[in-house]
C-alpha positions as CSV (number, residue, x, y, z in Angstrom):
1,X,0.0,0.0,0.0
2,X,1.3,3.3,-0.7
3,X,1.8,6.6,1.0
4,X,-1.5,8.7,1.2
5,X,-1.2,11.9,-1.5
6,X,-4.2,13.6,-2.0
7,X,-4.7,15.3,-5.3
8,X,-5.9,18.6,-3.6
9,X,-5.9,19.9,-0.6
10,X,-9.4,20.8,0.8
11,X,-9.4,24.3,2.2
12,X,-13.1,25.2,2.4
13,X,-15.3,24.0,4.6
14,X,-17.9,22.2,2.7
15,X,-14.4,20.3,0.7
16,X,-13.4,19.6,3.9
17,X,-16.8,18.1,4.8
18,X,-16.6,16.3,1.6
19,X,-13.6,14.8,2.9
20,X,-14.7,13.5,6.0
21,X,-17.8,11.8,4.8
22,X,-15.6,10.3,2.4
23,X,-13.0,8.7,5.2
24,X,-16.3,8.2,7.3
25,X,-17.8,5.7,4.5
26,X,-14.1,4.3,4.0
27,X,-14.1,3.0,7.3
28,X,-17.8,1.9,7.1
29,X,-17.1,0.1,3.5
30,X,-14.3,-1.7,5.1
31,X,-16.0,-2.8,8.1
32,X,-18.8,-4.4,5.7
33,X,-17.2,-6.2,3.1
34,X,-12.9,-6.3,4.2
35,X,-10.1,-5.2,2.7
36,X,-10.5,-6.5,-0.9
37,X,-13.6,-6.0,-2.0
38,X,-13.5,-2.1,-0.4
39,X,-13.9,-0.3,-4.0
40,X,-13.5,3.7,-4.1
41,X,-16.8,3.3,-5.9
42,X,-18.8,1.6,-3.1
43,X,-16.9,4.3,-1.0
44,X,-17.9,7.3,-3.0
45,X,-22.0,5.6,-3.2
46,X,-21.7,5.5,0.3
47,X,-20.3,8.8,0.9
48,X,-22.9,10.2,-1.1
49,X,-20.5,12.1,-3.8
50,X,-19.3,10.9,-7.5
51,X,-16.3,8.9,-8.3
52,X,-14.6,11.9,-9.8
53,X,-15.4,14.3,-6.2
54,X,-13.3,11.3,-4.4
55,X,-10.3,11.3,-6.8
56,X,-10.3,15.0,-6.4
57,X,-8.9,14.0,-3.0
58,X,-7.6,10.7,-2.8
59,X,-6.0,9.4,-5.7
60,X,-6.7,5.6,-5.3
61,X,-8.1,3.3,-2.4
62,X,-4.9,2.9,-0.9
63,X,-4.7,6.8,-0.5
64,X,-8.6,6.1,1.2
65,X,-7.2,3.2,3.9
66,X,-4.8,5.4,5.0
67,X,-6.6,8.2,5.6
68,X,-9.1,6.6,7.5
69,X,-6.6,4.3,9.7
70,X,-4.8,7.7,10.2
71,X,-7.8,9.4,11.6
72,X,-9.1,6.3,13.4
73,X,-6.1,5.4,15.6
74,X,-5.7,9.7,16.3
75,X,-9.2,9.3,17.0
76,X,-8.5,6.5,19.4
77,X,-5.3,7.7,21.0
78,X,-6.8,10.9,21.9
79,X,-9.9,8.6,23.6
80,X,-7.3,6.8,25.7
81,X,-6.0,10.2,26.8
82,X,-9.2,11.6,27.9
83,X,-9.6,9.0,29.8
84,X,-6.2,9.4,31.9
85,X,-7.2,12.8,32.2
86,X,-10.4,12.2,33.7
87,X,-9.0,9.8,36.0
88,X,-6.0,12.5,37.4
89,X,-6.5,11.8,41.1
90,X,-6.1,8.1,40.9
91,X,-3.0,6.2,41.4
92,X,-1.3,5.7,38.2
93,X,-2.2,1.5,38.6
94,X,-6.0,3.0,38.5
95,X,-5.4,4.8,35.2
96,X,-3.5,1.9,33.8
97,X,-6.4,-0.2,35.0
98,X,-8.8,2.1,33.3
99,X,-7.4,2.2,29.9
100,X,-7.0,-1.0,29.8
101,X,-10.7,-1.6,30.0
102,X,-11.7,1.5,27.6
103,X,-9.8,-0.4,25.4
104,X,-11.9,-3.3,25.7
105,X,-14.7,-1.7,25.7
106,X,-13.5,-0.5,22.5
107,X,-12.9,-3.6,20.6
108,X,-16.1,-5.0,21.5
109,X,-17.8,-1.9,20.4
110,X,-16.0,-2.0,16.7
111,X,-15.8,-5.8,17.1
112,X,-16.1,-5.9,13.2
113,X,-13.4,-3.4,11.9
114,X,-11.2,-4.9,14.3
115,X,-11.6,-8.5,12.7
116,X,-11.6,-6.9,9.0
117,X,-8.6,-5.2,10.5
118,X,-6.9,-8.3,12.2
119,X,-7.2,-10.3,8.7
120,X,-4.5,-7.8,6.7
121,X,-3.0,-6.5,9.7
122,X,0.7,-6.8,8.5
123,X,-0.6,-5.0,4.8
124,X,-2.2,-2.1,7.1
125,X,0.8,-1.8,9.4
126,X,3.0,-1.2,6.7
127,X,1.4,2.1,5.6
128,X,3.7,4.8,6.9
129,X,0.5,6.6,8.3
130,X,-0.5,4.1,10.3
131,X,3.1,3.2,11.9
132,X,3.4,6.8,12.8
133,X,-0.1,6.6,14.4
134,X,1.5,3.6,16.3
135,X,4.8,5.2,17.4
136,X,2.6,8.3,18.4
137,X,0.8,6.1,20.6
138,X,3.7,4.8,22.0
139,X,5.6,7.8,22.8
140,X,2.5,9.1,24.7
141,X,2.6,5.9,27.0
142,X,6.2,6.7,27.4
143,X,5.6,10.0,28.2
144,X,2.9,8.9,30.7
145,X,5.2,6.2,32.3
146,X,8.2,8.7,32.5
147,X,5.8,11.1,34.6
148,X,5.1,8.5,37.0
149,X,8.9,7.1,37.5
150,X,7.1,4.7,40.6
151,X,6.1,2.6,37.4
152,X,9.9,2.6,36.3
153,X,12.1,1.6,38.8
154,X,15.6,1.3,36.7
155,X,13.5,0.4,33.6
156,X,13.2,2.1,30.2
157,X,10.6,4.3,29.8
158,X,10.4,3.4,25.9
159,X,10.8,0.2,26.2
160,X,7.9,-0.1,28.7
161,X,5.5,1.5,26.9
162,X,6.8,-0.1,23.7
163,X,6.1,-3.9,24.9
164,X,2.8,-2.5,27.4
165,X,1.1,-0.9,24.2
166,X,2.0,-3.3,21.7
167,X,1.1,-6.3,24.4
168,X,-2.6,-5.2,24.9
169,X,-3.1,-4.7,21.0
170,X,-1.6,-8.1,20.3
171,X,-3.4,-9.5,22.6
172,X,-7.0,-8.2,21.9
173,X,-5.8,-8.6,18.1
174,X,-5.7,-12.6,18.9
175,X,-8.9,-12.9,20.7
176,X,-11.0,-10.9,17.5
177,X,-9.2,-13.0,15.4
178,X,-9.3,-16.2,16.5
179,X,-11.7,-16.4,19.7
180,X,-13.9,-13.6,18.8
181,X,-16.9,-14.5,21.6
182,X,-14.3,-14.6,24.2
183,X,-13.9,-10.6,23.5
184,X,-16.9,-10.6,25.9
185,X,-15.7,-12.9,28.6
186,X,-15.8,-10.2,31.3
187,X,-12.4,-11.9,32.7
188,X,-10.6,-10.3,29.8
189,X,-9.9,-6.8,31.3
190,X,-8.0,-8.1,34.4
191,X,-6.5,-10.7,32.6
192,X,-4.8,-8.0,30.4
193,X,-4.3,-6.0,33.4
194,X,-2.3,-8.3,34.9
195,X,-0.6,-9.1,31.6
196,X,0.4,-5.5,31.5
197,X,1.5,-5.1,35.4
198,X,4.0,-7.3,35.0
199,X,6.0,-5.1,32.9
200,X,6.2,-2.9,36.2
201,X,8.2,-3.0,39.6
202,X,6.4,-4.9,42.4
203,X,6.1,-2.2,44.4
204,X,4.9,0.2,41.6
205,X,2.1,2.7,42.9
């Protein structure tokens, strides 16, 4: 898949509502029917514009994916950090506790673009949008992590978050993939909790 280069950039506000019905029906198409058989035309029917207003913008259906993984996983990350923010007097164990079951809560919620998702992940993962959507994800768990230093000890920061972050997506990745009704099994959020603890000192707070 190739790097997202839109044809023009949208500057008023009606283009730039065109745009974002178009990246809403992308993610919608793809949910529905995968990865393959997501067509810029059953996009632009479902967007409610002509095949011509969406290669105005996006030059091909590659150019689509990654604009709506890029402003699904900002959409997502931000989520996550509302969530810590909400949560500011609780012990950083709390938060981490939290996210982790907003992030649940997540999957089950988008159960099916997660399993469309989980099917081509290594195609998707290598679009340079959507590995700087992961690395900005993962710096923002460093830098949460590295605020806290209790959740340290003499451990990397980076590395921490790197293998906490990439643990829980992995993980929930599996279960849509391959056990999709245990998504519900309401064990699942402490089970990842604990998965995720263990990357942190015993006597973290």
């Amino acid at each position: 898949m190739g790097t997202r280069k839109e044809s023009r950039t949208p500057r008023q506000e009606r283009a730039k509502a065109t745009v974002g019905a178009i990246v809403e029906a992308t993610g919608q198409v793809f949910e529905q029917r995968g990865l393959e058989r997501t067509t810029t035309a059953l996009v632009a029917a479902r967007a409610g514009v002509s095949v011509g207003s969406l290669y105005q913008y996006f030059p091909d259906k590659q150019a689509l994916l990654a604009a709506f993984f890029e402003t699904r996983m900002a959409s997502d990350l931000a989520l996550m950090q509302q969530v810590a923010a909400r949560a500011v007097d609780a012990s950083p164990l709390a938060v981490l506790r939290i996210v982790v079951e907003e992030t649940v809560a997540l999957y089950r919620r988008d159960r099916a673009l997660f399993a469309g998702l989980a099917e081509v992940l290594p195609v998707i993962e290598a679009v340079p949008e959507v590995r700087d959507g992961l690395e900005r994800s993962v710096a923002a768990m460093a830098a949460y992590v590295r605020a806290h230093p209790a959740l340290l000890g003499d451990r990397d920061p980076d590395l921490v978050a790197r293998l906490m972050f990439h643990t829980l997506r992995s993980a929930l990745f599996q279960v849509v993939q391959h056990s999709p009704e245990k998504l519900d099994d309401p064990s699942l959020p402490a089970l990842l909790y604990g998965a995720l603890r263990g990357f942190l000192p015993p006597d973290a707070g």
